[in-house]
N, C-alpha and C positions, 0 to 999 in steps of 0.2 A: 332627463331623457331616459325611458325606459329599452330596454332591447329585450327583442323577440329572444323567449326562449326557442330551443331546438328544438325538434321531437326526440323521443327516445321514441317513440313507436309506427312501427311500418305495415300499410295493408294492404297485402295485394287481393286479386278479385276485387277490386273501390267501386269500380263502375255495373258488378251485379246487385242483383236483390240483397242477398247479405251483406257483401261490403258495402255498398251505399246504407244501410241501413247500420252497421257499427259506426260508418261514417259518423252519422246524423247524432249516436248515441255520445259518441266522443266529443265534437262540437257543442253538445249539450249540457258536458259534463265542461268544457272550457281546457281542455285536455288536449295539446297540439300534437297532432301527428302528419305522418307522411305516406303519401299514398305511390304503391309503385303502378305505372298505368305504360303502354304501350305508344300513347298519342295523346295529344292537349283534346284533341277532339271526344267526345263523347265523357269531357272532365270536368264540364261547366258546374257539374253539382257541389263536386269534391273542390273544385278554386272558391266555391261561393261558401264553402263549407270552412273554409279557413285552410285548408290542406296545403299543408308544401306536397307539390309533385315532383316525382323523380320519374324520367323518362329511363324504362326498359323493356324488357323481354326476359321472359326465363328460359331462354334458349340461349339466351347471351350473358355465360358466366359473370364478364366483367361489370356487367350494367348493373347484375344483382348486386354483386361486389358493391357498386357505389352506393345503389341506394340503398345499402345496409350501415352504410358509414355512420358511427353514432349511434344507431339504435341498440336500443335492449332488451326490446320487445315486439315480437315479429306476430303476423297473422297470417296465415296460409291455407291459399282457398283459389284453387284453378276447376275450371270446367272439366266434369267426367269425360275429357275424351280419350283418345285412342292414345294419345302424347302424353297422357296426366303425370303418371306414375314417373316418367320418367323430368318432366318439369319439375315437380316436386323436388325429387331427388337431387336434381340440378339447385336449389333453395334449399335443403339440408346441407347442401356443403358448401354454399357459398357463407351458410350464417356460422359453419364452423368454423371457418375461415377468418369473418369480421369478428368475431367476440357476442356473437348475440347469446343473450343470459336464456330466454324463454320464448319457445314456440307455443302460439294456440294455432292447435290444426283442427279445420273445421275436417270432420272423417263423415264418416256413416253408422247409423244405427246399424248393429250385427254385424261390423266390421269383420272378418274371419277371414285368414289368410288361406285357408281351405274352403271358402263358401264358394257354390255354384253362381254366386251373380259378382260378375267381373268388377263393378265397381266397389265392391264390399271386401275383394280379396287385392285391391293396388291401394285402397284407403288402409289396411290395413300391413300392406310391407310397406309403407311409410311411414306407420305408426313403429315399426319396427327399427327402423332406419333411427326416428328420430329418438329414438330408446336408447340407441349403441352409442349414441355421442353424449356429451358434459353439458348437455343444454337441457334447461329443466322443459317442461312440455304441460301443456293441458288441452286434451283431447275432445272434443266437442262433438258428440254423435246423435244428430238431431234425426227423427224420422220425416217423413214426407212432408213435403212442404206445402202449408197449406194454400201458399200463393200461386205455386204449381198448377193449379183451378184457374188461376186466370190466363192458359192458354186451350181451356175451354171456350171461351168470350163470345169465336163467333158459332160455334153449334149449340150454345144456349139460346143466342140471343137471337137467332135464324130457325132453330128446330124446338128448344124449348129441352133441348135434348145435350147429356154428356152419355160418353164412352168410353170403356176401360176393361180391359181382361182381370178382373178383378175375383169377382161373384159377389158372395155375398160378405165374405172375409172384416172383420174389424180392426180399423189403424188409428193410430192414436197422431195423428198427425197434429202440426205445428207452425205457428207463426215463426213466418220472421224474424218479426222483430223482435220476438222472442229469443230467439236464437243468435242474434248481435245481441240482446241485453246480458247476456249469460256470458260473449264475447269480448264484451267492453267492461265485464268484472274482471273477466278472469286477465285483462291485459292489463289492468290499473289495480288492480289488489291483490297482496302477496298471501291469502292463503289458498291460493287454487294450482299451487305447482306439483305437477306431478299424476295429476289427477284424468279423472274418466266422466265425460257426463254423458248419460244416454238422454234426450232431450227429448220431452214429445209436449202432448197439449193434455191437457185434464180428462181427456174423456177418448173414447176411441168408439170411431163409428164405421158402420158399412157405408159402404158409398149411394144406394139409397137411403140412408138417412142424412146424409151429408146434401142430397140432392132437398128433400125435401126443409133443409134448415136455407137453404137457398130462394126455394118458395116461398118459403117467411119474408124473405131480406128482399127479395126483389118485387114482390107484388104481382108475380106468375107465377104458374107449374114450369117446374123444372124438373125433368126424368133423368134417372141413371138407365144406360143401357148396356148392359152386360156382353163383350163380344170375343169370339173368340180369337187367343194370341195372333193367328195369322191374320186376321182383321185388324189389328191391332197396327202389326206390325206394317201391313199395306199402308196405313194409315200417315204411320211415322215416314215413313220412305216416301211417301207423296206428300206430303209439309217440308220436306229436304232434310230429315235426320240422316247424317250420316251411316251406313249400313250399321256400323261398330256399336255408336252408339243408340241405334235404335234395338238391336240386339239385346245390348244393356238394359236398356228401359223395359223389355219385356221379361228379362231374369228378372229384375228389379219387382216387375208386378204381379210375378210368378210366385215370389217371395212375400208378398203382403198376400198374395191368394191362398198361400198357407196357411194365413194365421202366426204367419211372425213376428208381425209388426204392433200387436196389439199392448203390449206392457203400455202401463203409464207410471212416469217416473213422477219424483218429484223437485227434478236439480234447477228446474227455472226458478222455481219458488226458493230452494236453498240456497242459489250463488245471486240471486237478484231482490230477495223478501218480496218478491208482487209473483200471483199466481201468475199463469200462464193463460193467455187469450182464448177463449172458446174458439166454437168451428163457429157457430151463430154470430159472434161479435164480427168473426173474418170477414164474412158474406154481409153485414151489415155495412162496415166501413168500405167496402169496394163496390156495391150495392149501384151506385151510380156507373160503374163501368159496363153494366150490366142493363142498361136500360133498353128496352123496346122500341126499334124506330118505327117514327111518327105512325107509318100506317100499319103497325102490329097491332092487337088487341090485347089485353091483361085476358089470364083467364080465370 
């Protein structure tokens, strides 16, 4: 009779795109880990995944507390919102607390503790946080995410049309799954400690070009439409972003409207040996959620 090994390793964010997505990397790797989640509900992927769950909250010190019992390798990854900074910091001291050896924190491209866009300067007093302690760390700073595009879905697939206070700007944005694969090395292989990856995808485009590799994959025109920040912002606030973080979102795109987002690294390919997924490949593989209904016309 064989017995389950334990995890050493804990992921919280399991149930968004990235953690779902190391999820799926680790289970593939046969690698057992533990997911911290809020509720069994919305967990069906992570139980089918092989996952021990540990029910908590990072508002609730002691919960972190347990489900760090055992581990030695932590993943930390909570939604930009208004609370972040301070959740986090709540999981910096709990894992100093349990013995945890290494954090990978997913952070932000251009993290700066002085940067004008709010989420680039609390990903960064984190990074600082987790700097001051005896726990080794690997910093994961991925640009835009290219899946980010699919809450575009219904003014493409209705208008034919996306929007963004952009302009004309070039971003080197990034899969995914790219970005758990780079997650799920650096949690399972000991030469990533201590380290920085700026993450992006091989190529960096305007967002009409991005529109038009969309055209390719879908079998319609699809337009980018250029609008300004307060169009923007109306937009997010009437979809229900949060004031805070819709704020965010518009430093955030304020920030690629510069021209700051354009570098293209090369750390997917250096901590994973496989390049990094084009922006064409992204729009192909999702290409089906994207489809025309019945009485639309291709054009």
């Amino acid at each position: 009779m064989t017995t389950k090994k334990s995890p050493s390793i804990l992921i919280t964010g399991a149930t968004g795109s990235v953690g779902t997505e190391l999820a799926r990397a680790l289970a593939a790797k046969g690698i057992p880990f533990r997911a911290l989640v809020r509720s069994f509900e919305n967990a069906a992927t992570l139980a089918y995944l092989g996952a021990e769950l540990a029910i908590g909250d990072l508002n609730d010190l002691q919960s972190i507390r347990n489900a760090l019992q055992g581990i030695e390798r932590a993943f930390l990854l909570t939604n930009s919102s208004e609370q972040a900074e301070q959740l986090q910091t709540n999981f910096v001291n709990a894992a100093c607390e349990t013995g945890v050896q290494h954090i990978v924190k997913l952070s932000q491209f251009a993290a700066d503790i002085h940067s004008p866009v709010r989420f680039l300067r609390y990903h960064a007093a984190i990074e600082q946080k987790i700097k001051a302690t005896d726990i080794d760390y690997t910093f994961l700073r991925p640009n835009l995410y290219m899946q980010g595009f699919l809450g575009f879905r219904e003014p493409i697939t209705k208008q034919g049309k996306f929007f963004a206070a952009v302009g004309d700007a070039k971003i080197s944005a990034v899969d995914v799954r790219d970005i758990a694969a780079v997650a799920a090395a650096a949690l399972t292989e000991s030469n990533h400690a201590n380290k920085i990856y700026n993450i992006t995808g091989p190529e960096a485009l305007t967002h009409t070009e991005m529109a038009m590799r969309f055209s390719d994959a879908f079998g319609y025109q699809v337009k980018f439409i250029n609008v300004s920040p307060q169009e923007m912002r109306h937009a997010l606030l009437h979809v229900g972003f949060p004031v805070w973080q819709a704020d965010g979102l518009l430093e955030d795109y304020a920030h690629y409207a510069r021209g700051e987002a354009s570098e293209i690294s090369t750390a997917v390919h250096d901590s994973t040996g496989h390049a990094p997924r084009t922006f064409q490949a992204f729009a192909q593989n999702y290409a089906s959620l994207f489809q025309l209904p019945a009485t639309a016309t291709a054009l």
